[in-house]
N, CA, C and O atoms as a GROMACS GRO file, in nm:
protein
  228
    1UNK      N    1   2.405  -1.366   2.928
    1UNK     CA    2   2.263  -1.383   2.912
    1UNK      C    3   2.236  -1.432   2.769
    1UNK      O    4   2.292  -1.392   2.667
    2UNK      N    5   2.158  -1.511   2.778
    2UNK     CA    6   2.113  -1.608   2.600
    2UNK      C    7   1.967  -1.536   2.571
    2UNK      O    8   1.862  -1.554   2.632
    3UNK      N    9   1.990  -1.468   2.483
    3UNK     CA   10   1.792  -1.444   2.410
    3UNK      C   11   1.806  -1.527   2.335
    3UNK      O   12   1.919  -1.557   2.297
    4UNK      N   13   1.682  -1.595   2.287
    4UNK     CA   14   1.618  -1.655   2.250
    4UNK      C   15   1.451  -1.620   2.162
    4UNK      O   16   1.340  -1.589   2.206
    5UNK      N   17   1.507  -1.644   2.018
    5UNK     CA   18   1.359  -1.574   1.969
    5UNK      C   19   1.312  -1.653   1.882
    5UNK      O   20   1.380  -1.724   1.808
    6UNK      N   21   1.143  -1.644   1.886
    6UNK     CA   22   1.071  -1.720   1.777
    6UNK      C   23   0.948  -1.604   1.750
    6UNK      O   24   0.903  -1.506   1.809
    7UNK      N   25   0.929  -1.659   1.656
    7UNK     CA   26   0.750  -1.609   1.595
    7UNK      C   27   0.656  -1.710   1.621
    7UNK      O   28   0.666  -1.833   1.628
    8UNK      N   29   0.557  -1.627   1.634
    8UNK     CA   30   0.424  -1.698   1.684
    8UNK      C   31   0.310  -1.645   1.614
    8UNK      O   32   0.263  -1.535   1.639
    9UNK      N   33   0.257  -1.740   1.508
    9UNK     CA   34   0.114  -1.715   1.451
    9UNK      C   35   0.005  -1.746   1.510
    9UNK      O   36   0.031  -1.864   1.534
   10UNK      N   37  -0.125  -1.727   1.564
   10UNK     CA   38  -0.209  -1.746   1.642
   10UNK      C   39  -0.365  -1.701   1.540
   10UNK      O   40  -0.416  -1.597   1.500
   11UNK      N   41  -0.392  -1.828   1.532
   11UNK     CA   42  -0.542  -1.799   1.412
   11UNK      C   43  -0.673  -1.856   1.499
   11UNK      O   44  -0.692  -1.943   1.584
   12UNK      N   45  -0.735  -1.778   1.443
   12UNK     CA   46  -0.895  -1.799   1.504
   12UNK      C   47  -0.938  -1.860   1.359
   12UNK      O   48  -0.899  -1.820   1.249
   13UNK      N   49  -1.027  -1.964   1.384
   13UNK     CA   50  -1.040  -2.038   1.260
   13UNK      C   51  -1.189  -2.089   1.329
   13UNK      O   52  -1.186  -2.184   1.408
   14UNK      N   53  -1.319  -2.025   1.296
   14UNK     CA   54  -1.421  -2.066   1.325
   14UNK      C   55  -1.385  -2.077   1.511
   14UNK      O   56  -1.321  -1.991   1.573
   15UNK      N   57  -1.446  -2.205   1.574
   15UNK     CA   58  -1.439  -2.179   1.723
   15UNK      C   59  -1.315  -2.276   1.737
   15UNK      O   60  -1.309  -2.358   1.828
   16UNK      N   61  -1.238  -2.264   1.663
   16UNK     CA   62  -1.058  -2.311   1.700
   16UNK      C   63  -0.993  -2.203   1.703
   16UNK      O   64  -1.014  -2.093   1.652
   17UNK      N   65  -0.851  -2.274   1.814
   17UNK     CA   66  -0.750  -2.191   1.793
   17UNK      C   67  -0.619  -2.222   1.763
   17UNK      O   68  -0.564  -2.217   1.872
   18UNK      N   69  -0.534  -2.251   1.678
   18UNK     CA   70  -0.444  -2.262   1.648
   18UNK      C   71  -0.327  -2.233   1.668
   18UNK      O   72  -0.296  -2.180   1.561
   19UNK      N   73  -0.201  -2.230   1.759
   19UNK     CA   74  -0.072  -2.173   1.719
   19UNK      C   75   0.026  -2.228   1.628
   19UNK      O   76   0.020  -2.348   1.602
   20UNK      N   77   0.116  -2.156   1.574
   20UNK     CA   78   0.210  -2.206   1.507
   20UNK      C   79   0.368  -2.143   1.515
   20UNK      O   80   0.394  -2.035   1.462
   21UNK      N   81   0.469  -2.222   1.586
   21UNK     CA   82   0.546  -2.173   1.588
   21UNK      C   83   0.695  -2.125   1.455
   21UNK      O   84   0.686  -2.195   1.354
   22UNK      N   85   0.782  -2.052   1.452
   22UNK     CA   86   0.859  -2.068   1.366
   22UNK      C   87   1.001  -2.011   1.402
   22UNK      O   88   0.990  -1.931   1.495
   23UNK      N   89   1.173  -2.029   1.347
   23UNK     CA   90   1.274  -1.931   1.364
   23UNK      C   91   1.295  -1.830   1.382
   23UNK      O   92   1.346  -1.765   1.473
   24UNK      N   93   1.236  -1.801   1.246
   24UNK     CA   94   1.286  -1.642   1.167
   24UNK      C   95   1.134  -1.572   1.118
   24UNK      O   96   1.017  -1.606   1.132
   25UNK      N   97   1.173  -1.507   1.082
   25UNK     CA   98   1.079  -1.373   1.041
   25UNK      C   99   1.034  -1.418   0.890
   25UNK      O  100   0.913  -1.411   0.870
   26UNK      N  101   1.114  -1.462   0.784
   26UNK     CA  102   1.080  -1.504   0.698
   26UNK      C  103   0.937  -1.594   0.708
   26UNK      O  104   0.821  -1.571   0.674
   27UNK      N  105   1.012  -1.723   0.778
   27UNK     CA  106   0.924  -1.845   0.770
   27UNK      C  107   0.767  -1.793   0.807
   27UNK      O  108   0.666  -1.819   0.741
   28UNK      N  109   0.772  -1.736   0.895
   28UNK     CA  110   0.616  -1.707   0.970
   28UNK      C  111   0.594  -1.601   0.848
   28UNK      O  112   0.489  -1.627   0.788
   29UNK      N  113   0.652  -1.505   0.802
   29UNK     CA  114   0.560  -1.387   0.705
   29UNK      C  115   0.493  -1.458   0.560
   29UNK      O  116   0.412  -1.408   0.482
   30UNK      N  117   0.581  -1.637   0.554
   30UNK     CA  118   0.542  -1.657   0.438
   30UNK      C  119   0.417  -1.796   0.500
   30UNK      O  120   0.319  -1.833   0.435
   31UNK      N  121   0.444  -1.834   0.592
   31UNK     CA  122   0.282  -1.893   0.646
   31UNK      C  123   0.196  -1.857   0.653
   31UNK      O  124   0.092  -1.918   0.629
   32UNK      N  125   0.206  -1.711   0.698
   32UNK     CA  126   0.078  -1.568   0.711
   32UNK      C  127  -0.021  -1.604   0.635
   32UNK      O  128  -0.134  -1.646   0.663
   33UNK      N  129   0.047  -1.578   0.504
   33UNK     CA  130   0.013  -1.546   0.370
   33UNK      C  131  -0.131  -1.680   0.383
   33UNK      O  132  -0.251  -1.656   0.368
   34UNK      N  133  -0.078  -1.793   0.411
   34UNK     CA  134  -0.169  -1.920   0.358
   34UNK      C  135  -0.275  -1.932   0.472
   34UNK      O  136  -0.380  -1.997   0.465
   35UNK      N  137  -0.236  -1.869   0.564
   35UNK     CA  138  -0.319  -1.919   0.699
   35UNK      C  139  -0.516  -1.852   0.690
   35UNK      O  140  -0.544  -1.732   0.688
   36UNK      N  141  -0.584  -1.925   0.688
   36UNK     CA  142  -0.667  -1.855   0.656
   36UNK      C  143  -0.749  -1.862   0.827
   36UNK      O  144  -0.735  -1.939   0.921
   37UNK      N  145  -0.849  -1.719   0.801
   37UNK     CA  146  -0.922  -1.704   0.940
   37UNK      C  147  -0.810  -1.536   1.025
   37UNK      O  148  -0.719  -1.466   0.981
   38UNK      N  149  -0.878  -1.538   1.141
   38UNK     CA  150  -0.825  -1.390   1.169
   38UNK      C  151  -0.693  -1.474   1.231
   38UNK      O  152  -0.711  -1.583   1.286
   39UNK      N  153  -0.586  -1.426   1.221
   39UNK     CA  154  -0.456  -1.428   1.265
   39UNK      C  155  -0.388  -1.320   1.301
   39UNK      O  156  -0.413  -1.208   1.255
   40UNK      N  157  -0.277  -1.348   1.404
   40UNK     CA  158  -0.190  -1.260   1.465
   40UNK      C  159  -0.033  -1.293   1.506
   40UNK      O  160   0.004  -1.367   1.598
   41UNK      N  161   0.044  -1.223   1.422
   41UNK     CA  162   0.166  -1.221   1.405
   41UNK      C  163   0.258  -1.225   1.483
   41UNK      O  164   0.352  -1.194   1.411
   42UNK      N  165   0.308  -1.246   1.606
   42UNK     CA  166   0.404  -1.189   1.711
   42UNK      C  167   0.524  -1.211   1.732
   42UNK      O  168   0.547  -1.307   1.659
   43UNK      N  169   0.628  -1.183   1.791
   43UNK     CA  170   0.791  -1.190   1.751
   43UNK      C  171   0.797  -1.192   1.930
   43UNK      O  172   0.749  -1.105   2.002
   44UNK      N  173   0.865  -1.307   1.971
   44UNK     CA  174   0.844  -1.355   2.110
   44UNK      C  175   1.050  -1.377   2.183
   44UNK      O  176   1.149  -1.445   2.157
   45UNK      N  177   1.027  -1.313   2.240
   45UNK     CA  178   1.212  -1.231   2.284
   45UNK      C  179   1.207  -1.295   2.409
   45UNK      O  180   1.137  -1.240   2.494
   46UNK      N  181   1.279  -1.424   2.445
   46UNK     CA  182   1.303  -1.438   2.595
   46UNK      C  183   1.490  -1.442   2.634
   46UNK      O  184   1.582  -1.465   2.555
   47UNK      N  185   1.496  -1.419   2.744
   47UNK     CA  186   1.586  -1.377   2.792
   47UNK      C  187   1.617  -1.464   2.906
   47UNK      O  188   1.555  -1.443   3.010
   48UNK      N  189   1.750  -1.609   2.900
   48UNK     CA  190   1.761  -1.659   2.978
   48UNK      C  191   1.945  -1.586   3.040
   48UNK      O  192   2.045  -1.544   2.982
   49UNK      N  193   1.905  -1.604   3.175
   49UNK     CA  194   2.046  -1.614   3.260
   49UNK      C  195   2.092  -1.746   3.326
   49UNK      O  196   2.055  -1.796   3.432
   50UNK      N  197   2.166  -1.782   3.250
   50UNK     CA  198   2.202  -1.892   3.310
   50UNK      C  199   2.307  -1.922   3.478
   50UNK      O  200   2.353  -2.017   3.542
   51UNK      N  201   2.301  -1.788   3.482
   51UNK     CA  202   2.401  -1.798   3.625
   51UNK      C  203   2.294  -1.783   3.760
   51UNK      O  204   2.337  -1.784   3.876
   52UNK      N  205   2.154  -1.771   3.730
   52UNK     CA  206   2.065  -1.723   3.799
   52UNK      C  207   2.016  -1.876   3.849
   52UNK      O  208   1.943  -1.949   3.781
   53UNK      N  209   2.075  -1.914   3.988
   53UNK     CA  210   1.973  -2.050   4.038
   53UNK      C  211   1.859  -2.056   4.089
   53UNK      O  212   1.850  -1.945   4.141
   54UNK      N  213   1.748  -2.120   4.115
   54UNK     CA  214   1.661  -2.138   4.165
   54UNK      C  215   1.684  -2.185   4.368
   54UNK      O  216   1.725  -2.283   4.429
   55UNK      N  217   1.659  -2.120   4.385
   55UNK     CA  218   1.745  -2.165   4.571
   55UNK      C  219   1.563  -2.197   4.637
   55UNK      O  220   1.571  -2.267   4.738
   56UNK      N  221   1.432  -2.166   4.605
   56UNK     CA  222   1.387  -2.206   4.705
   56UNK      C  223   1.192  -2.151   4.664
   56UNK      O  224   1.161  -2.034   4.642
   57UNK      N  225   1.111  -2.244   4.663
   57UNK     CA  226   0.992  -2.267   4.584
   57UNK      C  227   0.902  -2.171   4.693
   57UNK      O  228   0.782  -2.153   4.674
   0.00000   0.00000   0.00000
């Protein structure tokens, strides 16, 4: 099984909405900082199986 992780900043900026993706934990804690408007931090964990096929819609 492969996880797979990113951060996700998500700002309300007047009647916009913004995401921004990033790697690591660093990069996004030091965008935080500049992002102005209400924002929200999140650490996004997916979980692929690659032995798992799709057989039927």
């Amino acid at each position: 099984m492969e996880e797979v992780m990113m951060w996700v900043i998500t700002a309300y900026q007047e009647e916009e909405t913004k995401i921004y993706e990033f790697k690591t934990e660093k990069e996004a804690k030091e965008a935080f900082k500049s992002i102005q408007g209400y924002k929200i931090l999140t650490e996004v964990i997916s979980f692929y199986n690659r032995s798992v096929k799709l057989v039927a819609v």
